[in-house]
C-alpha positions as CSV (number, residue, x, y, z in Angstrom):
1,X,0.0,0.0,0.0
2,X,1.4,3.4,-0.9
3,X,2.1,5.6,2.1
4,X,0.5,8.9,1.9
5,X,1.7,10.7,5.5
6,X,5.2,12.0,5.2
7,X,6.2,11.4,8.7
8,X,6.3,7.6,7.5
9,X,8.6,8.2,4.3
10,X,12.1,8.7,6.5
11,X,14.7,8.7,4.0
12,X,12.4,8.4,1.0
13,X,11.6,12.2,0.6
14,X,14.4,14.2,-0.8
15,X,16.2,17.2,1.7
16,X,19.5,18.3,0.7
17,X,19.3,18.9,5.0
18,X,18.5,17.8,8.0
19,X,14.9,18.3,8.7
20,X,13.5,20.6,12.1
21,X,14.1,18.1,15.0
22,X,14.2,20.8,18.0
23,X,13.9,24.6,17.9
24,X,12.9,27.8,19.9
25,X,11.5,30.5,18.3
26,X,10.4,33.7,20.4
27,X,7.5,35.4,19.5
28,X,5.5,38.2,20.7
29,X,7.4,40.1,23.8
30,X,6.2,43.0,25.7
31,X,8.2,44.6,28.6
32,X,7.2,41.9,31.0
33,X,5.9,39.3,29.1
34,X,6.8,36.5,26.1
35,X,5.7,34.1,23.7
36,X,8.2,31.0,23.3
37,X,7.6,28.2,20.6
38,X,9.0,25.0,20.7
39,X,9.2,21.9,18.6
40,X,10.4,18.5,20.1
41,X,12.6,16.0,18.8
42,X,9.9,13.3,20.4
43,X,7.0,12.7,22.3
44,X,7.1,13.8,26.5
45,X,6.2,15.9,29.0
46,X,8.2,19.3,28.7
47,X,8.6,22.6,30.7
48,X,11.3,25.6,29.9
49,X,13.0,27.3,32.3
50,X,14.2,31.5,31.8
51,X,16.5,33.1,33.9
52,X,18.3,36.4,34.1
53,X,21.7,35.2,34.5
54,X,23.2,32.4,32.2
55,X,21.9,28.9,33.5
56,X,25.4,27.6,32.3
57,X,28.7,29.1,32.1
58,X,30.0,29.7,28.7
59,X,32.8,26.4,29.2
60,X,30.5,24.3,31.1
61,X,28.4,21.7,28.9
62,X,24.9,21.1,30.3
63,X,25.7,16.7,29.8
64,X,26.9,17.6,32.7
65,X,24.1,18.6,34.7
66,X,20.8,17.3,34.9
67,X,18.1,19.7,35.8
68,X,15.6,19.2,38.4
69,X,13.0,21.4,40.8
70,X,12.1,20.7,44.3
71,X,9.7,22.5,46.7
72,X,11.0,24.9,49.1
73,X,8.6,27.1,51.7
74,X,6.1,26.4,49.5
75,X,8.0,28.1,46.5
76,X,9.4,25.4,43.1
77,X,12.6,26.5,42.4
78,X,15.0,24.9,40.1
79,X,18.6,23.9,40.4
80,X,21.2,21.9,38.6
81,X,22.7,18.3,40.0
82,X,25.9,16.9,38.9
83,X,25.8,14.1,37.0
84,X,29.3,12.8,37.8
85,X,28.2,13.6,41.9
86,X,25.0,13.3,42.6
87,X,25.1,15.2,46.0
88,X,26.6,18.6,44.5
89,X,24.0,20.8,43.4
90,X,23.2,24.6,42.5
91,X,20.3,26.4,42.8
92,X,19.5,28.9,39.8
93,X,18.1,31.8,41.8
94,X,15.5,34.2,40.0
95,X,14.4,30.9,37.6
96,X,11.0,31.1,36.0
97,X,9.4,28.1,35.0
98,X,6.5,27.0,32.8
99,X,3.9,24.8,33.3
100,X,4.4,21.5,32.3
101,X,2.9,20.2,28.8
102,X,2.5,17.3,27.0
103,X,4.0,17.4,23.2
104,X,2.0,14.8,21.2
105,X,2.6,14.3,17.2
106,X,-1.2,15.4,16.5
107,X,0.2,18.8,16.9
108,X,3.6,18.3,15.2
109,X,5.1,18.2,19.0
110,X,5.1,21.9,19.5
111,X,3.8,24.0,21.8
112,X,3.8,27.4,22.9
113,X,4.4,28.8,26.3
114,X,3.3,33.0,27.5
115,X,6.1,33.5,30.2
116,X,4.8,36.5,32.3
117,X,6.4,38.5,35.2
118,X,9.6,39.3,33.4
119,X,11.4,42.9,34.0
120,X,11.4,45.5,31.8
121,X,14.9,46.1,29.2
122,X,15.9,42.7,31.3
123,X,18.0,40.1,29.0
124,X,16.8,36.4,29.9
125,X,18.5,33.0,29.2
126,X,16.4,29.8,28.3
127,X,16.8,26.2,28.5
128,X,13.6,23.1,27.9
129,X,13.6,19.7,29.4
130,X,11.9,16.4,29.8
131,X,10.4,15.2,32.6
132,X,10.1,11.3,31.4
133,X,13.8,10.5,31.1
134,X,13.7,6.7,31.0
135,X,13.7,7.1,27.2
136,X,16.0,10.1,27.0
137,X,20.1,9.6,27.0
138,X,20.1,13.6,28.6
139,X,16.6,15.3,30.1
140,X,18.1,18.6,28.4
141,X,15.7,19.5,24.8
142,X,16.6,22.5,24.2
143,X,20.4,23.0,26.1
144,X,21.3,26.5,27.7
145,X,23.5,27.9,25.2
146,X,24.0,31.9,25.9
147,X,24.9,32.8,22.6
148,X,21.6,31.6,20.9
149,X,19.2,30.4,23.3
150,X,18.6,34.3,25.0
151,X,15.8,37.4,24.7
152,X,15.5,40.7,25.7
153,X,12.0,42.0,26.6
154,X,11.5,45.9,26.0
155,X,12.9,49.2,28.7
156,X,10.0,51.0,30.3
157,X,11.0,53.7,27.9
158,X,11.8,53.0,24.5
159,X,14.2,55.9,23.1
160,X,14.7,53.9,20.1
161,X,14.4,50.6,18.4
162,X,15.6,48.9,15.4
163,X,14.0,45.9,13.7
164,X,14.8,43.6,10.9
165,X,13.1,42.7,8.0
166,X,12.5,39.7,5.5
167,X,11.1,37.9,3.2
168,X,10.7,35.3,0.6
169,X,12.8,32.0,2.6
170,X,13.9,29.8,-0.6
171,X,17.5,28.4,-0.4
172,X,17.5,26.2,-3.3
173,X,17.6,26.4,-6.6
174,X,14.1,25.8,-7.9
175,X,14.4,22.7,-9.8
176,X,17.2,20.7,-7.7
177,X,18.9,21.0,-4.2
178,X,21.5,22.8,-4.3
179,X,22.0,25.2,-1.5
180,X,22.0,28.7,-2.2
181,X,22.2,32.3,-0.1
182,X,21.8,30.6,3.3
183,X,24.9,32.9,4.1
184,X,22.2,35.6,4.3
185,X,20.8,34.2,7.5
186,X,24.5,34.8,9.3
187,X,24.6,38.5,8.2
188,X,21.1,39.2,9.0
189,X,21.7,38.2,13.1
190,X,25.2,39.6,13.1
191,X,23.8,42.8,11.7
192,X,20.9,42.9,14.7
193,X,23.3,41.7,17.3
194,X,25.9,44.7,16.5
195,X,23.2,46.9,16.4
196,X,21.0,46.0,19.4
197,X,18.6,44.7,17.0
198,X,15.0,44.4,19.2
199,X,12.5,41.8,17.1
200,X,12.3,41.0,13.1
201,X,8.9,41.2,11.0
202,X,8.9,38.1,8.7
203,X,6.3,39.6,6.1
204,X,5.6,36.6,4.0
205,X,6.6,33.2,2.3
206,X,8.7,31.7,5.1
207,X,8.4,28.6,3.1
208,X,7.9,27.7,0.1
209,X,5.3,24.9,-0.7
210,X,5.8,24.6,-4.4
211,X,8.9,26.1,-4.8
212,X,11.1,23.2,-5.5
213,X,10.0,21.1,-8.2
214,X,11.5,18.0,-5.4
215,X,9.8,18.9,-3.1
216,X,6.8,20.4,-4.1
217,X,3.7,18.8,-2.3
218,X,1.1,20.0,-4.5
219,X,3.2,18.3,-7.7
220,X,3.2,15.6,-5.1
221,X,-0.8,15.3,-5.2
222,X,-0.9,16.2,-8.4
223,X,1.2,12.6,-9.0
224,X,-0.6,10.8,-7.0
225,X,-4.5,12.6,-7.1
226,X,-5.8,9.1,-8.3
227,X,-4.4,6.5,-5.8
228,X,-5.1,9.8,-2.4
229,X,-8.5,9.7,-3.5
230,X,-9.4,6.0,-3.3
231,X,-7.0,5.2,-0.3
232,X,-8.0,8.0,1.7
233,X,-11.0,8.6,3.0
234,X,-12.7,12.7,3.2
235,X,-13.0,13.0,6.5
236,X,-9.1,11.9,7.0
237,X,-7.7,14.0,4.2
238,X,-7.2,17.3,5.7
239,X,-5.4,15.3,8.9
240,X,-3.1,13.0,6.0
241,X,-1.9,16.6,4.2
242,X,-1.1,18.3,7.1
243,X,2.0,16.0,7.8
244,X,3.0,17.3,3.8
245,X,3.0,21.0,5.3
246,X,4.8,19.9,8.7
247,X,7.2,18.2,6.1
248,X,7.8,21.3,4.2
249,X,8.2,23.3,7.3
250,X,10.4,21.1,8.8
251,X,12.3,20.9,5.7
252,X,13.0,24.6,5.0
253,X,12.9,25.5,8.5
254,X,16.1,23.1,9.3
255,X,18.8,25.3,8.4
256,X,21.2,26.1,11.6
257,X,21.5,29.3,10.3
258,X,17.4,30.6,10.3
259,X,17.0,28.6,13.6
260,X,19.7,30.7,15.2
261,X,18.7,34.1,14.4
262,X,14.8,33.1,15.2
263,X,16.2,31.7,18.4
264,X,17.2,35.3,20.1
265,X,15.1,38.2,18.5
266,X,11.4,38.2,19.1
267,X,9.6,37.2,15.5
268,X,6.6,38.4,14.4
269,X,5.6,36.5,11.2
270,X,2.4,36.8,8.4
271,X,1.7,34.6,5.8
272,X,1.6,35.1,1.9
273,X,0.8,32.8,-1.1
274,X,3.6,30.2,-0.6
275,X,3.0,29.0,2.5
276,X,-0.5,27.8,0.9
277,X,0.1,27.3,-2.9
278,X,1.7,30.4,-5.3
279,X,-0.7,32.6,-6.4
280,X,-3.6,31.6,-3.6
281,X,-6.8,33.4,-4.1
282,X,-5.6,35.0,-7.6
283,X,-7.2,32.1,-9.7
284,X,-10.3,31.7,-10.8
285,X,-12.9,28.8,-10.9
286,X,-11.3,26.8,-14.0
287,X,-8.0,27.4,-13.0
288,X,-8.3,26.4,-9.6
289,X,-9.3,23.0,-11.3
290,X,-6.9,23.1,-14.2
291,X,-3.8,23.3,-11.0
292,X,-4.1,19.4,-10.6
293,X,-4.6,18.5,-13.8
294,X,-2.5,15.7,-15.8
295,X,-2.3,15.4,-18.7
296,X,-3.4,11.3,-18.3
297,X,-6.5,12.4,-16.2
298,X,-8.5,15.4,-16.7
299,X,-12.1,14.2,-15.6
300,X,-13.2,14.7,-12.3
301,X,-13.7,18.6,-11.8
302,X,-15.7,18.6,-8.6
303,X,-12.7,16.5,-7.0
304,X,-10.0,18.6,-7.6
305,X,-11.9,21.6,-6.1
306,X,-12.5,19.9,-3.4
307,X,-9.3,18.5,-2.7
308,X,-7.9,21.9,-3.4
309,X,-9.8,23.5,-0.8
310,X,-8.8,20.8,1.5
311,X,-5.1,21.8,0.8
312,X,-6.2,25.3,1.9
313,X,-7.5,23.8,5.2
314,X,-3.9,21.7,5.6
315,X,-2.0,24.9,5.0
316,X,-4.1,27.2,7.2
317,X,-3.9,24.8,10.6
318,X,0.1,24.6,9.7
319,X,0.7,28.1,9.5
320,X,-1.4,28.4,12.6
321,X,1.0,25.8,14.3
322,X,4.0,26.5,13.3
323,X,4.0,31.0,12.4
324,X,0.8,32.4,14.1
325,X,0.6,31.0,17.7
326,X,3.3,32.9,18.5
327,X,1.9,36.0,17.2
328,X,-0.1,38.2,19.3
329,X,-2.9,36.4,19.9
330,X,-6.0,37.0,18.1
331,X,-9.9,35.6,17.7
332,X,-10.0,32.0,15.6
333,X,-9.9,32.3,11.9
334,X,-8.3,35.8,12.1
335,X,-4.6,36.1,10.6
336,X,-4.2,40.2,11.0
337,X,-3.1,41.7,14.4
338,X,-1.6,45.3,15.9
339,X,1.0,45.0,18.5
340,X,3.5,48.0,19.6
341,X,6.7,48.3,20.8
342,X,7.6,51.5,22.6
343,X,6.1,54.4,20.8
344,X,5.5,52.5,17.9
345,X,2.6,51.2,16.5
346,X,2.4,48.2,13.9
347,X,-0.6,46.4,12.1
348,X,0.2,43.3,10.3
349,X,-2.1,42.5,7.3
350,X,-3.5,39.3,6.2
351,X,-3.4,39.2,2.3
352,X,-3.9,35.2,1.7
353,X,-6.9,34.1,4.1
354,X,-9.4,36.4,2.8
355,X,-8.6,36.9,-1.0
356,X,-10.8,35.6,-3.5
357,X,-10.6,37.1,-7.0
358,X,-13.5,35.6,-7.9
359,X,-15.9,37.7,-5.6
360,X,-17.7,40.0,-7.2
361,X,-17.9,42.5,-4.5
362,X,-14.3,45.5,-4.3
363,X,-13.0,43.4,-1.4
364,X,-11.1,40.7,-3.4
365,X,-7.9,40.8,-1.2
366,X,-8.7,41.4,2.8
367,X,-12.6,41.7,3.2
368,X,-14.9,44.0,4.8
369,X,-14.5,42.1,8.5
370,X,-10.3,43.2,8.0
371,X,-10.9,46.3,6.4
372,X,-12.8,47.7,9.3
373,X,-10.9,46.0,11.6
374,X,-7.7,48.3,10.4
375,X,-9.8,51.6,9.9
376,X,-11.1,51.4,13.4
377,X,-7.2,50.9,14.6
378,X,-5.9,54.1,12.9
379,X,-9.1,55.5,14.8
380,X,-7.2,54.4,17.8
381,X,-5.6,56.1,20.8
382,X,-2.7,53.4,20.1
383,X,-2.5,55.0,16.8
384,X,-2.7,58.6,17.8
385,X,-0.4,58.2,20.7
386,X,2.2,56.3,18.6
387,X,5.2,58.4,16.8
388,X,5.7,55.9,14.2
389,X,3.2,53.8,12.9
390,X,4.3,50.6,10.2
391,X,1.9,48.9,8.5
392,X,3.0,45.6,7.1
393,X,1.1,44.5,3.7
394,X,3.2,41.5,2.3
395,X,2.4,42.5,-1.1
396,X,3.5,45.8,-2.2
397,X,1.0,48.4,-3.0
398,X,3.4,50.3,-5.2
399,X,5.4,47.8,-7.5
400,X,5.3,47.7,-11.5
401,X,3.4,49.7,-13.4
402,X,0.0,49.2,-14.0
403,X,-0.1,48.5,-17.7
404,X,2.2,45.7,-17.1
405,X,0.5,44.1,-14.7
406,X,-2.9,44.3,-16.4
407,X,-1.1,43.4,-20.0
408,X,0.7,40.5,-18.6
409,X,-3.0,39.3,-16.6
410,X,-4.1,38.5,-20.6
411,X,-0.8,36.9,-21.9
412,X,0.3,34.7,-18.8
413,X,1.3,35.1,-15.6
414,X,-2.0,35.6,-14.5
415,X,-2.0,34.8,-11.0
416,X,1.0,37.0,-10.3
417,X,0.0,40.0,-11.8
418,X,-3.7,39.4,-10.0
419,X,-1.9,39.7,-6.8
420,X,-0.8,42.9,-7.0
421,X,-2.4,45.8,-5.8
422,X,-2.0,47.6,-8.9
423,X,-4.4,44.4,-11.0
424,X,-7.7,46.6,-11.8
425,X,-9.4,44.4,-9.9
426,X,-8.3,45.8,-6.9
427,X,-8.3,49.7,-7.7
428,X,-10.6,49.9,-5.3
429,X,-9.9,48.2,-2.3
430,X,-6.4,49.5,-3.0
431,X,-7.9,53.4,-2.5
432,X,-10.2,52.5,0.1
433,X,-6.9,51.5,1.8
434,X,-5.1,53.9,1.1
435,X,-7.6,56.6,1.9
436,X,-7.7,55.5,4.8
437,X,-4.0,55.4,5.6
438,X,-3.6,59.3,4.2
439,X,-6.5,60.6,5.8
440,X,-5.2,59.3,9.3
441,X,-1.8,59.9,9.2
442,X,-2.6,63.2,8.4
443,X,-5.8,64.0,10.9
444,X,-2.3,62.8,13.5
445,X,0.0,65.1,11.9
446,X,2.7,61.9,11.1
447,X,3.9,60.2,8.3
448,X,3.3,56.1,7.9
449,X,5.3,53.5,6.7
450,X,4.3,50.5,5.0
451,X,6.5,47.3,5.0
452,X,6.2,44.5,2.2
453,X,8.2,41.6,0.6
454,X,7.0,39.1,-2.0
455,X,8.5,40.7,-4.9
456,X,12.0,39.9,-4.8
457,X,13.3,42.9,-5.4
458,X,14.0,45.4,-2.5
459,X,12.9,49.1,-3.6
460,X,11.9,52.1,-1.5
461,X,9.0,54.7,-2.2
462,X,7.3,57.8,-1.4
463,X,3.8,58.4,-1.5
464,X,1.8,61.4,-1.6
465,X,-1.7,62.2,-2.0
466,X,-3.4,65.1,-3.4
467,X,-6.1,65.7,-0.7
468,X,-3.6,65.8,1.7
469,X,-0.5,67.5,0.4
470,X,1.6,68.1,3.2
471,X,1.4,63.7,4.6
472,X,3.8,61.2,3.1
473,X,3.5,57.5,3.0
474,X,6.9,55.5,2.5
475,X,6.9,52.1,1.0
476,X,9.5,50.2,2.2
477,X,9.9,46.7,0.7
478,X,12.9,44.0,1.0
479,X,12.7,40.2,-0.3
480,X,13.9,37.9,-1.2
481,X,16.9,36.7,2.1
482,X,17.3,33.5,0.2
483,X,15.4,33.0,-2.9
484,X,17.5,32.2,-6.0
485,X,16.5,34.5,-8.3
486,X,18.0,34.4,-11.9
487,X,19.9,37.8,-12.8
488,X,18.2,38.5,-16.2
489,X,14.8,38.1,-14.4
490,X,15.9,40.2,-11.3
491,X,16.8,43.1,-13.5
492,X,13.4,42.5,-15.7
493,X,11.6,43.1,-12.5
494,X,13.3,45.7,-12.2
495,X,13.0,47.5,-15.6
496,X,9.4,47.1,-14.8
497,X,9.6,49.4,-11.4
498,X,8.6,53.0,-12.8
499,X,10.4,55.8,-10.8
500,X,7.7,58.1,-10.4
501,X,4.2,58.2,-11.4
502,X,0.6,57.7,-10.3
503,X,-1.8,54.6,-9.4
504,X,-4.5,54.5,-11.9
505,X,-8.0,54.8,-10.2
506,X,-11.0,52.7,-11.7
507,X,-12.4,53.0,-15.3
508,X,-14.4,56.2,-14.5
509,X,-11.3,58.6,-15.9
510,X,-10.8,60.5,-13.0
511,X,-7.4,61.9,-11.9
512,X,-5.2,59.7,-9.8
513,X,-5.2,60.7,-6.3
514,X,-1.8,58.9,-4.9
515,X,1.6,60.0,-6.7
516,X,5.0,57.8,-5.7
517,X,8.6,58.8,-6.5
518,X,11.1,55.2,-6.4
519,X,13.5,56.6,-3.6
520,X,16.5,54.1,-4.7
521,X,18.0,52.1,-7.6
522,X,16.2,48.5,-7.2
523,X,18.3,46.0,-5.3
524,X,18.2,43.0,-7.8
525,X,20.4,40.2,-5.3
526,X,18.9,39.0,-1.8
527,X,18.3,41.5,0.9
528,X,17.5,41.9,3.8
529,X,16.3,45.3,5.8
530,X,17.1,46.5,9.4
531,X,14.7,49.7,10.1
532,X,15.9,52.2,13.0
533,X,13.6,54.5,14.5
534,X,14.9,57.7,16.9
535,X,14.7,61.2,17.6
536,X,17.3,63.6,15.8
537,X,18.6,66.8,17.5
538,X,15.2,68.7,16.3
539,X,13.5,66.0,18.2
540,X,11.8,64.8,15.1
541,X,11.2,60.9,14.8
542,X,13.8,59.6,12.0
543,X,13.6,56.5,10.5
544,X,16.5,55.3,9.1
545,X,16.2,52.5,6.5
546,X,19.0,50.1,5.5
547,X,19.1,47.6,3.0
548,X,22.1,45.2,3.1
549,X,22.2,43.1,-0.3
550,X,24.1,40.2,-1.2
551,X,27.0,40.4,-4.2
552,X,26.5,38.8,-7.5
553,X,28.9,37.0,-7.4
554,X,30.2,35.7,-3.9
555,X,28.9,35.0,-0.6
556,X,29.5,38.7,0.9
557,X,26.6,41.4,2.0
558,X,27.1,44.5,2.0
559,X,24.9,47.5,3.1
560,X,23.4,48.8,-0.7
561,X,21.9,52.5,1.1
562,X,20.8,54.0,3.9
563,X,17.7,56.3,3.5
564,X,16.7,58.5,6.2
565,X,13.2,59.4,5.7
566,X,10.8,62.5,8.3
């Protein structure tokens, strides 16, 4: 019988490396609180311990210790036995530890814990272990290590804050596995590191499900649509392809290099298109079919929609797992979320769980409930209060230009060109949008920044609007950290960037409202962004944007510009 759930095909399904045993990643983190996310190598009972001081030494390994809690006065605290003398022991003072929790495979063995009562500005240290250790050669999971395994939460007063940015997590080449950019991932924490870096925004396609042609799990069902179908029944389906996403999360997710900068800097992650299929929700009825077509079977319509909704399902509960949990948290079903950090006020968009280009309503790409949802948040007093406000939509709203995105929907490319904002079909959501954005930061006297990735290409903007002259709106996009772009398509996407101009408006002929002016020469090679945010000697708010691209034609970075934008 064929096996259909990857976590039975071992060796049989093709990484160039290792697959995601056991990681941390830290997520949401105020000034006394944290998310931290963790995936298990096996099945047990876990807790993690975070201290203010190093658990370890730097030259002490942690075989050596086993650790263990006992009740004292009432109050757990933790402390560390020897393991080559069992009556030597040290107490960890100031330890927090979690509850315990159970890691089962029906949720990919990861879990995520809120840590609460931390100190403000306060650096913390963080091991996990088992409790069950007759199956386990060392209790330790995740092993202190204070180079990696570390956080800061935020000061009481945030002078000034610098983040990092990315997008667009491919480090193959597309049609075999050879390893490509991961370099990238070592200059983007060494960067944040020398500069105090406080959290990254990961703003879409932190894997890619279709990317690799060896790889690729909807190529996978496309294969083997016949033989799922009849061996699998509905109600399991959903369940079966989940274990394809966990795979290809596992699988990209692996590198030593991503889990090390994820490990210390506070993540806050979205989804776009290839963390569900490329192109999601820019297809429409007939194509959505056509997708697992072969050219050996092309009955069965109805069965192919469903089992590409299915897919949608398996890729929404994955992302859920493995990016959103340890996002701020938010009602079920809903992707988007604000969170600040000091002064500053973010709202992450969801482009991918509400876009259907086949309603026939103007909300194609985040729907009314979303819309109104972000209009009543720059209605806010956390908007009005905030001196910079960020806005993260993982697809650019200003890109190519809008004849060749609309010529290209007719030719080919289709799904592509529907997913930008500048596709007719979403003039006006795009204006509701951005009317909204203009008229706020303007009724607040402040300009607004909006963050994006997707494109491969990193590019900087400014945006102005003709019913409020005196308000800019930067556009500020960098992708792709890994993805192996070829150099003759990098510089076509970038032929097709216009350096000034205005977005069209619907068929009605009336004059554009929104002019943007390209602020940079396109980076064609992989990027990556680091965004600082402080008060100059006028005690304006400056934000300082730095793109750091990778050379042509050798594994250095260097820092392509620095823009400093008011």
């Amino acid at each position: 019988m064929k096996t259909f759930d990857f976590y039975d095909r071992g060796s049989n399904r093709p990484w160039i490396n290792p697959l995601l045993t056991n990681a941390v990643i830290v997520g949401h983190t105020t000034a006394t609180s944290t998310k931290l996310w963790m995936r298990a190598y096996q099945e047990n009972t876990y807790r993690m311990v975070i201290c203010p001081e190093p658990i370890l030494a730097d030259n002490e390994a942690a075989t050596d210790w086993t650790p263990e809690t006992r009740t004292v006065n009432g109050k757990e605290v933790f402390f560390l036995r020897s393991v080559s003398n069992q009556d030597s022991i040290r107490e960890i003072p100031n330890a927090l530890l979690t509850a315990s929790s159970d890691l089962k495979y029906a949720h990919d063995i990861t879990e995520v814990w809120e840590v609460t009562g931390l100190k403000p500005g306060q650096r913390y240290f963080y091991a996990a272990f088992a409790l069950n250790r007759t199956i386990r050669k060392t209790p330790w999971e995740i092993i202190p290590n204070n180079q990696f395994n570390r956080f800061k939460t935020l000061n009481e007063v945030q002078e000034s804050m610098t983040f990092g940015l990315f997008s667009c997590h491919m480090p193959y080449k597309k049609n075999s596995f050879d390893l490509v950019n991961i370099h990238m991932w070592d200059r983007f924490g060494d960067e944040l590191d020398q500069r105090n870096g406080d959290f990254i925004l990961g703003v879409g396609d932190q894997v890619y499900v279709d990317g690799n042609s060896k790889v690729s799990i909807w190529e996978w069902l496309r294969k083997n649509r016949k033989e799922f179908v009849q061996e699998v029944k509905q109600e399991d389906r959903v369940e079966v392809m989940r274990s394809w996403y966990r795979d290809i999360y596992r699988g990209y997710w692996g590198h030593r290099q991503l889990r090390c900068v994820l490990s210390r800097f506070p993540t806050y992650m979205i989804w776009d298109d290839h963390e569900i299929l490329d192109g999601w929700g820019s297809y429409d009825a007939k194509e959505r079919q056509n997708l697992l077509d072969s050219w050996w079977d092309w009955d069965s319509d109805e069965e192919k929609l469903s089992l590409f909704y299915q897919m949608y399902e398996a890729a929404k509960l994955t992302y859920y797992e493995y990016e959103h949990v340890h996002n701020p948290t938010t009602p079920d079903n809903q992707f988007d979320y604000a969170f600040s950090w000091g002064e500053a006020a973010f709202y992450v968009l969801d482009m991918r769980g509400q876009r259907d280009y086949t309603r026939t309503t103007d909300d194609r790409i985040l729907g009314q409930a979303q819309m109104q949802r972000f209009k009543d948040w720059l209605e806010s007093d956390t908007f009005k209060r905030a001196t910079s406000v960020f806005v993260v939509s993982p697809v650019p709203v200003v890109h190519v230009k809008s004849f060749v995105v609309n010529y290209l929907d007719i030719l080919a490319l289709k799904d592509d060109m529907r997913d930008q904002w500048e596709h007719e079909t979403n003039w006006v959501e795009r204006d509701e949008l951005l009317g909204a954005i203009f008229k706020a930061a303007n009724t607040n006297g402040k300009s607004l920044y909006l963050l994006s990735g997707d494109v491969h290409i990193g590019a900087a903007f400014r945006m102005s609007h003709k019913k409020y002259p005196g308000t800019h709106v930067y556009q500020l996009t960098s992708s792709a950290i890994t993805y192996d772009l070829p150099w003759a398509q990098a510089s076509a996407l970038a032929w097709a960037i216009k350096d000034h101009g205005f977005l069209q408006r619907d068929q009605d002929g009336n004059e554009p409202n929104v002019a943007f002016r390209l602020l940079m020469e396109p980076c064609r090679t992989n990027n990556f962004a680091l965004v600082n945010v402080q008060k100059n000697d006028q005690n304006k708010v400056e934000v300082n944007w730095d793109l750091y691209g990778s050379a042509e034609r050798n594994t250095s970075v260097t820092k392509l510009e620095r823009l400093t934008l008011i």
